[in-house]
VEXPAVO-24114 format. One record per residue (C-alpha): residue number from 0; residue in one letter; chain; x, y, z. Coordinates in nm, 4 decimals. Each point is the difference from the previous one (the first is absolute). Layout:
<sites>
  vexlo  zanu  titi         X         Y         Z
    NUM     A     A         X         Y         Z
...
</sites>
This chain:
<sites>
  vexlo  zanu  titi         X         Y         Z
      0     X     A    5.0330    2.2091   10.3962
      1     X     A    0.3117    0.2129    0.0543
      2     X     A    0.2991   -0.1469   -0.0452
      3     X     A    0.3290    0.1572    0.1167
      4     X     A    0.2206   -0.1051   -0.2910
      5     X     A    0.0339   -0.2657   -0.2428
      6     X     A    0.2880   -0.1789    0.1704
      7     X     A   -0.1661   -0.1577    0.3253
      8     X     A    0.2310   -0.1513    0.2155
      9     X     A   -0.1454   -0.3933    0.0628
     10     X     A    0.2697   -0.2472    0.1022
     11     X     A    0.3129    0.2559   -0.1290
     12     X     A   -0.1826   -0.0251   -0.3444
     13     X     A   -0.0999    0.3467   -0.2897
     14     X     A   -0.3285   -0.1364   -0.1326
     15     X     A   -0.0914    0.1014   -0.3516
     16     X     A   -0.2944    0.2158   -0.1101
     17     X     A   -0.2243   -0.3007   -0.0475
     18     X     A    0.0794   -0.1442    0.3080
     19     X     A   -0.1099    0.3169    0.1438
     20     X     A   -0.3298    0.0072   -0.2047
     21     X     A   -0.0874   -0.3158    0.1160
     22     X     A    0.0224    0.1069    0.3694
     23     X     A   -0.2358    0.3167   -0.0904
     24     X     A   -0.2175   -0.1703   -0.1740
     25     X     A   -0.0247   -0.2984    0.2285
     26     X     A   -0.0519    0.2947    0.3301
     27     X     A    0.2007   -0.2644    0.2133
     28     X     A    0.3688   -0.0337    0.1045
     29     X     A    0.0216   -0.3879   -0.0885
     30     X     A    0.0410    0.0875   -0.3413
     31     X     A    0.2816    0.1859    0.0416
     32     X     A    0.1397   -0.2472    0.2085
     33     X     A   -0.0870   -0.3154   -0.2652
     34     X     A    0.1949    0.1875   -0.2579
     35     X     A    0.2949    0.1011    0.1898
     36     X     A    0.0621   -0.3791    0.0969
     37     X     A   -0.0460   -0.0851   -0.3355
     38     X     A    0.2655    0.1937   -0.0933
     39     X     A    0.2116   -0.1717    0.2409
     40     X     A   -0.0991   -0.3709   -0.1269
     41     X     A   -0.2727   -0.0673    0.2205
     42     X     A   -0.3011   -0.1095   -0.1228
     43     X     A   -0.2637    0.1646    0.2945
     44     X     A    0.0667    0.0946    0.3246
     45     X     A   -0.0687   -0.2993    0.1109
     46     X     A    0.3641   -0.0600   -0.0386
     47     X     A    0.0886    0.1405    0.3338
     48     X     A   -0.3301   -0.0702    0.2287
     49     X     A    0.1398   -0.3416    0.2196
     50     X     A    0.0574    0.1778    0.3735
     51     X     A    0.3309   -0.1563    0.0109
     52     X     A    0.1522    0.2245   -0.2620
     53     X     A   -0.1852    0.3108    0.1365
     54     X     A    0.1731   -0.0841    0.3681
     55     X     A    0.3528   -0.0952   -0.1501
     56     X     A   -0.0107    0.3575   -0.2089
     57     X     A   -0.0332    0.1777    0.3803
     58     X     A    0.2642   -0.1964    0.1492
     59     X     A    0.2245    0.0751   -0.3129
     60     X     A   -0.0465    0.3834    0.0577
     61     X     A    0.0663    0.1392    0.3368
     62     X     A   -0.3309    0.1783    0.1728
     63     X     A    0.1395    0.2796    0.0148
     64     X     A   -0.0025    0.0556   -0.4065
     65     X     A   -0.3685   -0.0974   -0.0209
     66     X     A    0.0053    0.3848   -0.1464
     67     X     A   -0.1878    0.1884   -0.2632
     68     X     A    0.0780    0.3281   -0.1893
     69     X     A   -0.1610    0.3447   -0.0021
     70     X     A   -0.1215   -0.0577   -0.3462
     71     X     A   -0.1751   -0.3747    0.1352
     72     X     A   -0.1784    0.1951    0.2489
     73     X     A   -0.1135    0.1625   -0.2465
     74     X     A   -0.1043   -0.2333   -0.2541
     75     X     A   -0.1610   -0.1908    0.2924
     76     X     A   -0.2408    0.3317    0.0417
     77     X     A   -0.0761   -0.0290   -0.3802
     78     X     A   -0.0700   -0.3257    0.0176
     79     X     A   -0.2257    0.0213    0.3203
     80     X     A   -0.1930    0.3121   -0.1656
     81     X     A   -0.0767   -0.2092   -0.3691
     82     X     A   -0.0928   -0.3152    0.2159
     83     X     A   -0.2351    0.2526    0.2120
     84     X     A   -0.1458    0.1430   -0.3635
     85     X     A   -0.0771   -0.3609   -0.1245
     86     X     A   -0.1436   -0.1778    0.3558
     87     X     A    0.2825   -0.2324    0.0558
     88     X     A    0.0517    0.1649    0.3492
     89     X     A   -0.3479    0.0723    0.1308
     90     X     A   -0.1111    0.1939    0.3753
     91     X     A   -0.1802   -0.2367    0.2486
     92     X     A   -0.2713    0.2270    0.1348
     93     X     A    0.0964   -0.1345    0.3653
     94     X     A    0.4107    0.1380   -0.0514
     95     X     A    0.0740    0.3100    0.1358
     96     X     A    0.1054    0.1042   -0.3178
     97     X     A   -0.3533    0.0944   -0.0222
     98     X     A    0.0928    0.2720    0.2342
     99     X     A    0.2136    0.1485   -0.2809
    100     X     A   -0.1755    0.3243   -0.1910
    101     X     A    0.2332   -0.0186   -0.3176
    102     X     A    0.1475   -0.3465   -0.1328
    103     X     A    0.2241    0.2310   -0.2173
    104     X     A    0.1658    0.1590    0.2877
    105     X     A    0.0340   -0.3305    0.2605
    106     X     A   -0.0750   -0.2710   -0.1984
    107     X     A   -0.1127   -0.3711    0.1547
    108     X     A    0.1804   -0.1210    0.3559
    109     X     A    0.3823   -0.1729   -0.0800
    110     X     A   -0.2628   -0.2974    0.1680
    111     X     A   -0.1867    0.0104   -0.3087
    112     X     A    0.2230    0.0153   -0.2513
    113     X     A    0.1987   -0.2637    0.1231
    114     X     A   -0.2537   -0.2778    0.0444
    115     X     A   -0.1607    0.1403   -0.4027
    116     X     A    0.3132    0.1298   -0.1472
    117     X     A    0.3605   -0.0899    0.1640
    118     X     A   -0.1291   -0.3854    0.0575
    119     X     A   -0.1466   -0.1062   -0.2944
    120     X     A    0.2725    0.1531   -0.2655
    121     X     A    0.2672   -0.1682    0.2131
    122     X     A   -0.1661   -0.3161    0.0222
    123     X     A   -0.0379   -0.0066   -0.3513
    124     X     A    0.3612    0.1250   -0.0768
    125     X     A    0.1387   -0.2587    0.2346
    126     X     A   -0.1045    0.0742    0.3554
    127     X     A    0.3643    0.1898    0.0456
    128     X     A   -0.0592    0.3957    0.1983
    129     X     A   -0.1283    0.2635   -0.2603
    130     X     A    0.3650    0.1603    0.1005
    131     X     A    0.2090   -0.2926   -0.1641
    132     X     A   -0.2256   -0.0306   -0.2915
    133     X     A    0.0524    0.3351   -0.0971
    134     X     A    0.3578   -0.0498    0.1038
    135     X     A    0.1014   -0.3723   -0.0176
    136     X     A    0.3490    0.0732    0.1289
    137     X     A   -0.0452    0.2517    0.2578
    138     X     A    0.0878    0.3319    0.0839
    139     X     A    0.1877    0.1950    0.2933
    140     X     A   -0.1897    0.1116    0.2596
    141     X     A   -0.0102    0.3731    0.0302
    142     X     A   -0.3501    0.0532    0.1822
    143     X     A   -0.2140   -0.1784    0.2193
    144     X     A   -0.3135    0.1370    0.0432
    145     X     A   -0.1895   -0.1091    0.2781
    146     X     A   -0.4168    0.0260   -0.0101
    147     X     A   -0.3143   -0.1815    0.1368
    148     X     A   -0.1811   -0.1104   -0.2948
    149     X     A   -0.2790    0.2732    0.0618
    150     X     A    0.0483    0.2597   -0.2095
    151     X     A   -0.1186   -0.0212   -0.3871
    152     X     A    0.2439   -0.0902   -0.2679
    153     X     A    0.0127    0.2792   -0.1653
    154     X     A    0.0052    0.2181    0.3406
    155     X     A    0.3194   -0.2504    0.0307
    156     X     A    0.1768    0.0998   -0.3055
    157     X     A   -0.0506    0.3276   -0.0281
    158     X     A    0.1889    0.0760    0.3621
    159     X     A    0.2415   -0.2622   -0.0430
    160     X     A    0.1129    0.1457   -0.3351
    161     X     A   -0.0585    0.3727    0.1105
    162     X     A    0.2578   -0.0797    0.2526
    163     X     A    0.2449   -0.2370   -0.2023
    164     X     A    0.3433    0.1249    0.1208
    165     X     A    0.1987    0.1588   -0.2824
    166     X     A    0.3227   -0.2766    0.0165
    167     X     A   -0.2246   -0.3012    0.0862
    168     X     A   -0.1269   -0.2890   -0.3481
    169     X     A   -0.1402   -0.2510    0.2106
    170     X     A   -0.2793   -0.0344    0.2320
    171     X     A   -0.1130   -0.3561    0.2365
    172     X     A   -0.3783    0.0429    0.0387
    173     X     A   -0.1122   -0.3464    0.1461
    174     X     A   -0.3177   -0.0761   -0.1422
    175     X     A    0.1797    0.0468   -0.3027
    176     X     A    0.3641   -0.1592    0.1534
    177     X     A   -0.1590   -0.3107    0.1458
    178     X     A   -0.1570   -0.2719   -0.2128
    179     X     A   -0.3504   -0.0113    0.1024
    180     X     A   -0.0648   -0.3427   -0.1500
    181     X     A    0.2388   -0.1458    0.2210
    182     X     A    0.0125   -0.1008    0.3448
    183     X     A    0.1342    0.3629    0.1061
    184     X     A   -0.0791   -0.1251    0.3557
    185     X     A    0.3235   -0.2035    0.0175
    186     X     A    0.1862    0.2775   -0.1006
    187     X     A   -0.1011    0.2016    0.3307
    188     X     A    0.1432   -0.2709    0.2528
    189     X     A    0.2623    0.2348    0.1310
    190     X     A   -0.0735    0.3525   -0.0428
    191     X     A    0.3909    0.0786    0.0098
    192     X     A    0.0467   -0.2109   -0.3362
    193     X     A   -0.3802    0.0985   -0.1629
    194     X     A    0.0240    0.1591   -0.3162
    195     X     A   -0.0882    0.3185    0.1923
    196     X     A    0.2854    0.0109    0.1984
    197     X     A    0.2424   -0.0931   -0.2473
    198     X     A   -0.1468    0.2231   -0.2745
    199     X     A    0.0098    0.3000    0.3219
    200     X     A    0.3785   -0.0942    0.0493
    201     X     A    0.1096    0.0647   -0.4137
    202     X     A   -0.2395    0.3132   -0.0623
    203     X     A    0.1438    0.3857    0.0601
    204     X     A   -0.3062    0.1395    0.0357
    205     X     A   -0.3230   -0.0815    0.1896
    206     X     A   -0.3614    0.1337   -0.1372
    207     X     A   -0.3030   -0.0600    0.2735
    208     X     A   -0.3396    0.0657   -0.2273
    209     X     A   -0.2681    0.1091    0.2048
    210     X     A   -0.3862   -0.0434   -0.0737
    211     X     A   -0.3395    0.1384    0.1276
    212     X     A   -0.1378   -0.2560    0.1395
    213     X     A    0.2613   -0.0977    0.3503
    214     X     A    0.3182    0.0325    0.0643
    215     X     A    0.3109   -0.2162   -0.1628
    216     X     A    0.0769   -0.0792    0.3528
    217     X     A   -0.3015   -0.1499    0.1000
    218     X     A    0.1936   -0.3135   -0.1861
    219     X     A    0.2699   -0.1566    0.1803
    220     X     A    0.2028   -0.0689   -0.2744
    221     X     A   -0.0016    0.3465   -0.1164
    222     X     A    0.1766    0.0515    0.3826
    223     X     A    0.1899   -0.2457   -0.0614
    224     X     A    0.1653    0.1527   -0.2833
    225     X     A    0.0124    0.3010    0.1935
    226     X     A    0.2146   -0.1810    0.2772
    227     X     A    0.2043   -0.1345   -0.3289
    228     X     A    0.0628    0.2913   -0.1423
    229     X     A    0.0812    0.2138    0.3455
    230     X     A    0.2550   -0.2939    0.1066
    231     X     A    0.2091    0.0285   -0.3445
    232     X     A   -0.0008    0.3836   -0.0068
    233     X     A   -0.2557    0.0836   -0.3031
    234     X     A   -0.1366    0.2823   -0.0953
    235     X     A   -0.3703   -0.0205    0.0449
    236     X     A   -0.2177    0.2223   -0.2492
    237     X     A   -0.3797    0.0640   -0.0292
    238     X     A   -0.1264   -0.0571   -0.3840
    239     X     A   -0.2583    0.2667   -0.1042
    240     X     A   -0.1071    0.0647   -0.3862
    241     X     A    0.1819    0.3090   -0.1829
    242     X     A   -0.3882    0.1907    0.0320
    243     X     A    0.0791    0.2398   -0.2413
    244     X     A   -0.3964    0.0505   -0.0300
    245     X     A    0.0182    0.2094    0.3245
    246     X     A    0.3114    0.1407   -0.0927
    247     X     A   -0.1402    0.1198   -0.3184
    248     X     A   -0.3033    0.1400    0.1781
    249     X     A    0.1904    0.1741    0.2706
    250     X     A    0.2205    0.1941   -0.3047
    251     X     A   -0.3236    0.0200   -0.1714
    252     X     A   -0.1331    0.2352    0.3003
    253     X     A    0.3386    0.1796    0.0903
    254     X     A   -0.0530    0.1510   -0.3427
    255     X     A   -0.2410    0.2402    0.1516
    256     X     A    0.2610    0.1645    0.2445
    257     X     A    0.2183    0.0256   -0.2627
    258     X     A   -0.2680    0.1532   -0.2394
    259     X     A   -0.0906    0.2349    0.2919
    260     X     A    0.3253    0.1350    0.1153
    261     X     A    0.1352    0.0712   -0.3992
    262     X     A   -0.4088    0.1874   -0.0052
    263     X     A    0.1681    0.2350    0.2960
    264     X     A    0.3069    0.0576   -0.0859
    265     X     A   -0.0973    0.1338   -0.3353
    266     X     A   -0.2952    0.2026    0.1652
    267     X     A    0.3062    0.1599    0.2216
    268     X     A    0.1567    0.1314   -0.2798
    269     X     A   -0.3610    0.2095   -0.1230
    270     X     A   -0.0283    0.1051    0.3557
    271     X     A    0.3573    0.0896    0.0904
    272     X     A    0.0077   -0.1691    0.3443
    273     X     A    0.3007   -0.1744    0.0860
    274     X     A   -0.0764   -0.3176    0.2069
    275     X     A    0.3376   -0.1909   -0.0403
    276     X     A    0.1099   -0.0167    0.3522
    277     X     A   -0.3514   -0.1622    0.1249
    278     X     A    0.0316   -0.2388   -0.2451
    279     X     A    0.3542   -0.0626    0.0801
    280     X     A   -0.0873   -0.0455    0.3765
    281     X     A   -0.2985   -0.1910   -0.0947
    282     X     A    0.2568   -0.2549   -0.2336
    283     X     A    0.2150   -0.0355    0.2522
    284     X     A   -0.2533   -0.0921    0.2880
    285     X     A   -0.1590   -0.2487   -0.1667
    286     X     A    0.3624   -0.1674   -0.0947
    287     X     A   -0.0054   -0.1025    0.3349
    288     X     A   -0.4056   -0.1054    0.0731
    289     X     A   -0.0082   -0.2463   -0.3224
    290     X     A    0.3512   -0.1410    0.1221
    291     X     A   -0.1172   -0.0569    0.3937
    292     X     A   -0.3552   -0.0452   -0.0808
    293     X     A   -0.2273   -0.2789   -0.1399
    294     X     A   -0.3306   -0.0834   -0.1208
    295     X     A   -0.2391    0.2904   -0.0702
    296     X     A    0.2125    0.3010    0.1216
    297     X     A    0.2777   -0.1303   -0.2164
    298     X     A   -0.1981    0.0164   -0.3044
    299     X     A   -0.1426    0.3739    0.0923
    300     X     A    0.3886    0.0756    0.0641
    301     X     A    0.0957   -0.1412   -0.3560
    302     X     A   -0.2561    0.1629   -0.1942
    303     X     A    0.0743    0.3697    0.1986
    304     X     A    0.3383   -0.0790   -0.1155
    305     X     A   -0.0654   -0.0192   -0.3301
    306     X     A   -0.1769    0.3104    0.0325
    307     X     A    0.2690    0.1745    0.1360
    308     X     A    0.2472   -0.0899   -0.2561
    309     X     A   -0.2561    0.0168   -0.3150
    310     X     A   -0.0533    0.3665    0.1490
    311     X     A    0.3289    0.1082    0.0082
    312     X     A    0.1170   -0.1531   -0.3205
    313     X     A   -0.3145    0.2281   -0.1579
    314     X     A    0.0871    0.2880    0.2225
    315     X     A    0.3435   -0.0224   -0.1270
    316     X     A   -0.0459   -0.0539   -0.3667
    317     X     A   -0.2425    0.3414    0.0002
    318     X     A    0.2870    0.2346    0.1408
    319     X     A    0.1959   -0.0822   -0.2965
    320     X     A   -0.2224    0.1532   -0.2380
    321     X     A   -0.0560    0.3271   -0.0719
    322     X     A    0.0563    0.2866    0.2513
    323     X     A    0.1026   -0.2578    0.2596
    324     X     A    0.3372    0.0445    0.1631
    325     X     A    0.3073   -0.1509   -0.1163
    326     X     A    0.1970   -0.2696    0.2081
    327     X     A    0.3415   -0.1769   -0.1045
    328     X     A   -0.0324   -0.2983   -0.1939
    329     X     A    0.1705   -0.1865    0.1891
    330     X     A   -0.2458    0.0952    0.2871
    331     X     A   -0.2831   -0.0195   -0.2395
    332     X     A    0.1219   -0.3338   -0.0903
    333     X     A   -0.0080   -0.0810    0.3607
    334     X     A   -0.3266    0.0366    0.1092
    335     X     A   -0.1038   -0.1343   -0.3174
    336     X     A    0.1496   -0.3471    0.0579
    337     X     A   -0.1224    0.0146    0.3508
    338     X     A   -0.4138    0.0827   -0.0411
    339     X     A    0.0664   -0.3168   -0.2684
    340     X     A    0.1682   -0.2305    0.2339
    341     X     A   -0.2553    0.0504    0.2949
    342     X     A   -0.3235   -0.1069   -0.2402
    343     X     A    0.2305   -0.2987   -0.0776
    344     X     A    0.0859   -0.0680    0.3787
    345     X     A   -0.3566   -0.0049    0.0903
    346     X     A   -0.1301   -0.2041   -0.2810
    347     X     A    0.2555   -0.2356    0.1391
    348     X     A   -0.1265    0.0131    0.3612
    349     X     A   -0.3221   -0.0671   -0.1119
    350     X     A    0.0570   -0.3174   -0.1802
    351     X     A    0.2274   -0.0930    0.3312
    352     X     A   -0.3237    0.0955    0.1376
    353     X     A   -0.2719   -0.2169   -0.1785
    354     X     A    0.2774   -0.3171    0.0498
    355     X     A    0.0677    0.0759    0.3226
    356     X     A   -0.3949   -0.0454    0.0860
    357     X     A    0.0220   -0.2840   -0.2272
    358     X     A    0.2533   -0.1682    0.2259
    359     X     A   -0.1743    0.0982    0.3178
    360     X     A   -0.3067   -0.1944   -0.0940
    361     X     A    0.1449   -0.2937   -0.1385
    362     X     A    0.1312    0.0166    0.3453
    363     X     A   -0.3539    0.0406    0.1886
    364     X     A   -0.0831   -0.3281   -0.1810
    365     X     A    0.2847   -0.1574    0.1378
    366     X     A   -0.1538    0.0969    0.3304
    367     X     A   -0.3535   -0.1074   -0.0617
    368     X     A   -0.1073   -0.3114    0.1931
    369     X     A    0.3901    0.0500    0.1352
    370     X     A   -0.0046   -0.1307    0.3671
    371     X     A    0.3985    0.1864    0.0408
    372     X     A    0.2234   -0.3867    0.0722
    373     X     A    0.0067   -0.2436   -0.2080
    374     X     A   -0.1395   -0.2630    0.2805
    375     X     A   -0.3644    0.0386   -0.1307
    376     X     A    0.1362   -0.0789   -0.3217
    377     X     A   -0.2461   -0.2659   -0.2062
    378     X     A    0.0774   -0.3313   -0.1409
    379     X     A   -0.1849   -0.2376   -0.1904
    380     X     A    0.2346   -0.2771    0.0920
    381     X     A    0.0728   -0.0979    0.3749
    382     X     A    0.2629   -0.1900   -0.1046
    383     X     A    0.1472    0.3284   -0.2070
    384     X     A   -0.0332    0.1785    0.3126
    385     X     A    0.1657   -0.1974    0.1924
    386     X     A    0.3243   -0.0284   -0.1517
    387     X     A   -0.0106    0.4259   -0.1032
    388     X     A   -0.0471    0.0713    0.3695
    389     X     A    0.3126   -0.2411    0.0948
    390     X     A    0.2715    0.1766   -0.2379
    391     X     A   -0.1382    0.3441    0.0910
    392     X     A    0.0145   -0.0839    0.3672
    393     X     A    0.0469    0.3091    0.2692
    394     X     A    0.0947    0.2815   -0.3027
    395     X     A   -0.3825    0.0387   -0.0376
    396     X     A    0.0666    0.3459    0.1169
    397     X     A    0.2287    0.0744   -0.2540
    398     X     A   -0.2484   -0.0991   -0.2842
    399     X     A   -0.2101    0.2425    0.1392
    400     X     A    0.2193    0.3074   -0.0051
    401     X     A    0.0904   -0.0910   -0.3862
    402     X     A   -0.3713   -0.0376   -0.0367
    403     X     A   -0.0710    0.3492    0.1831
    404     X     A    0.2785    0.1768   -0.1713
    405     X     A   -0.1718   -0.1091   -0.3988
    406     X     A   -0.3127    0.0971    0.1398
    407     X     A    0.0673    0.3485    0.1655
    408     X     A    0.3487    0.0955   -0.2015
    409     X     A   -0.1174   -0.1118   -0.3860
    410     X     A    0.3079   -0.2445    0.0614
    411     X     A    0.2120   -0.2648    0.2070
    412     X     A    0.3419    0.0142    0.0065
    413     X     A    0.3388   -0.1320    0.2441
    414     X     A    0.0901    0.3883    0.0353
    415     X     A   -0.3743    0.1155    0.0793
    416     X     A   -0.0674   -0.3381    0.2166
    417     X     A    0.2989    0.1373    0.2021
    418     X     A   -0.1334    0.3415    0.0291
    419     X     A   -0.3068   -0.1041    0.1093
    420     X     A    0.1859   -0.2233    0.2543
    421     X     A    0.1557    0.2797    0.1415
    422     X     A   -0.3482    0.2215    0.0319
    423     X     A    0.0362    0.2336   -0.2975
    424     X     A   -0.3197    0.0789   -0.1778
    425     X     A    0.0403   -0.1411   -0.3621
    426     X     A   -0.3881    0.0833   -0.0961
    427     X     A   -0.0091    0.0391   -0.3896
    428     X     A    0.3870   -0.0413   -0.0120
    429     X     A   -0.0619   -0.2024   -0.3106
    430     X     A   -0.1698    0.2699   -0.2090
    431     X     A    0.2671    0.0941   -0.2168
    432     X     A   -0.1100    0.3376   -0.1192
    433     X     A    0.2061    0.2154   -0.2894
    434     X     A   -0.1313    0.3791    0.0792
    435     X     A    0.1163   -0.0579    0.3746
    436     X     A    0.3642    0.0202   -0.1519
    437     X     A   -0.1219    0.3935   -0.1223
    438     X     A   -0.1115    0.0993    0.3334
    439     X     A    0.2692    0.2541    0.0509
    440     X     A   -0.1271    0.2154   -0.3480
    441     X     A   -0.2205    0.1568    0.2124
    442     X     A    0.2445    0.2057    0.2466
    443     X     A    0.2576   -0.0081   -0.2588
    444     X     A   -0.2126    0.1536   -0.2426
    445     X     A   -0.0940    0.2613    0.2426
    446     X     A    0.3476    0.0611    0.0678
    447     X     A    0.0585    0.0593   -0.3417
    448     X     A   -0.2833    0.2169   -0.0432
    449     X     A    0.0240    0.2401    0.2617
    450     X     A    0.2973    0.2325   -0.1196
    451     X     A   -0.1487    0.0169   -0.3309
    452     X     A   -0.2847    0.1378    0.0965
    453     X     A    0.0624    0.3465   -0.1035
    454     X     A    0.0919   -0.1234   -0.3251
    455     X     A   -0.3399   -0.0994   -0.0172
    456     X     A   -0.2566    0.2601    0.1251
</sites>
């Protein structure tokens, strides 16, 4: 059993090495729990199990601190996987977890690992939300992240950490935010003073995690935290996973252009022919196609790119030798740079590539199942319904925009909910893209390039 370091944190507590071979050894979490309430006096957990306490330790922290950390999101995945490896959390051939081709890659439903997981170690630590036992006293709210309960845990994690913003700590998840050995039922009276809302008010940033089997929005709650989150002015942002398998892949294969064009330019140099100027063109061009462009034609654009440059960086390189003509260094240093800079630019645009796809179809499962308003929004409680569909009132319209403009724009913002407002196209206004800032290399360079062309033949 891996464990991520030697100083757990139980209840605020460091637990020794043996403490720590008695949880591998025992393949359950309860022993790591039994000795870190030892160390605090207690004889068992049983020290903490009477409902009472569990309720008075929610009212003593406010909702919106029912938070956990990066790191507990990440020992919860750890701790999911080992009690995967030793049957504690088993597949019922009837879940649509069955569905799932690799358990490594989406894991069992946030269903199922809260009724065989999240339930039982909190019942047994006290029946207080996984959240505050990790973190007894809290923690600011810096992210909310809004989901339906569908998607597999580890399909969770890995797009909720993959898009962890840089300045947040803290994230309220609510199956693991809520205490669900309690009554959470009486929390949800009034939607306007649920543990959603309030948790929606204190956070900075707003993560929606999509899955592949129907739309977050198919919930009513998850519009409801929609309406929440337009009405106070957040920043709504899709969660996808880093994917740096496809990235990885995609470099893998734009090695071949690069191979390829370096193969030509040398071969130039044996058969005299000067080709700069095409390939200058050619660089330039396709500048512009991967910039405006998208799916497959981007990727051909990229990859010519690469060409281009690895071409002319080869080309280059040869004149210098023997025989060739002589240039200026500083000219020679020049071009040099340049050739360099454009491989780098387009290795760049396609990684903004493979995570702008990325986006786009964590979008398309937004959509799926999607009716386009909130009103044929589900809920499993009338009563729930009820009282949601009273506070949002007449600014279902408004939800709907937000809703839209994170589907269509990667993204849901007050500036872009007022563009779209207006009639101004926002579509993929959300994909922030780094090689989009180099889009003027390509004229520039050929602005450069041209008087110095007799330096070069």
């Amino acid at each position: 059993m891996c464990i991520y370091t030697l100083q757990l944190k139980v209840e605020g507590l460091q637990l020794d090495a043996a403490s720590t071979a008695c949880f591998e050894h025992a393949g359950s979490f309860f022993c790591l729990l039994n000795a870190a309430m030892a160390g605090r006096g207690f004889s068992s957990l049983r020290a903490r199990t009477l409902t009472e306490d569990a309720i008075a330790m929610h009212q003593a922290v406010s909702p919106d601190r029912w938070c956990v950390t990066r790191a507990d999101l990440k020992y919860l995945g750890q701790q999911v996987m080992d009690a995967l490896e030793e049957g504690h959390i088993q597949y019922s051939p009837e879940s649509s977890d069955s569905e799932d081709a690799d358990v490594s890659e989406f894991g069992p439903s946030i269903y199922v690992v809260n009724e065989q997981y999240i339930k039982p170690i909190t019942a047994e630590a006290g029946k207080m939300s996984w959240a505050l036992m990790m973190n007894p006293d809290g923690l600011e709210c810096d992210i909310f992240v809004s989901h339906a309960w569908q998607e597999g845990i580890f399909e969770f994690l890995s797009k909720v950490l993959g898009s962890w913003p840089s300045a947040a700590c803290n994230a309220w998840c609510c199956m693991l935010a809520n205490p669900q050995n309690l009554n959470i039922g009486s929390m949800l009276q009034s939607p306007k003073t649920s543990p959603f809302a309030l948790a929606l008010q204190a956070s900075r940033h707003v993560l929606v995690v999509p899955n592949r089997h129907k739309s977050v929005y198919c919930r009513l709650w998850c519009g409801y935290e929609a309406y929440v989150a337009s009405e106070h002015g957040k920043i709504i942002q899709i969660a996808s996973a880093t994917g740096w398998r496809p990235i990885f892949w995609s470099l893998l294969c734009a090695m071949a252009p690069v191979a390829i064009g370096v193969f030509l330019g040398k071969l130039c140099k044996a058969w005299y022919l000067d080709l700069k100027l095409a390939a200058v063109l050619v660089a330039s061009m396709v500048a512009f196609v991967s910039a405006c462009t998208g799916h497959v034609l981007r990727q051909v654009a990229d990859y010519f790119g690469l060409f281009a440059f690895a071409f002319l960086e080869a080309h280059w390189i040869s004149l210098q030798g023997d025989g060739g003509p002589q240039v200026l260094p500083s000219v020679d240093h020049f071009f040099r740079a340049t050739w360099l800079a454009g491989i780098f630019v387009f290795v760049i645009a396609e990684v903004d590539r493979v995570r702008s796809d990325r986006i786009e179809e964590e979008g398309q499962a937004l959509r799926k199942h999607y009716k386009g308003s909130i009103r044929f929004a589900a809920c499993s409680q009338p009563t729930d319904m009820k009282n949601i569909w009273d506070e949002i009132g007449n600014t279902v319209h408004e939800v709907d925009v937000a809703i839209h403009l994170l589907i269509s724009a990667g993204m849901s913002s007050p500036s872009l909910r007022a563009a779209a407002q207006r009639g101004i196209s926002i579509e993929e206004a959300g994909h922030a893209e780094v090689a989009v800032a180099f889009v003027f290399l390509g004229p520039l360079m050929l602005l450069g390039a041209l008087p110095n062309l007799d330096a070069l033949s």
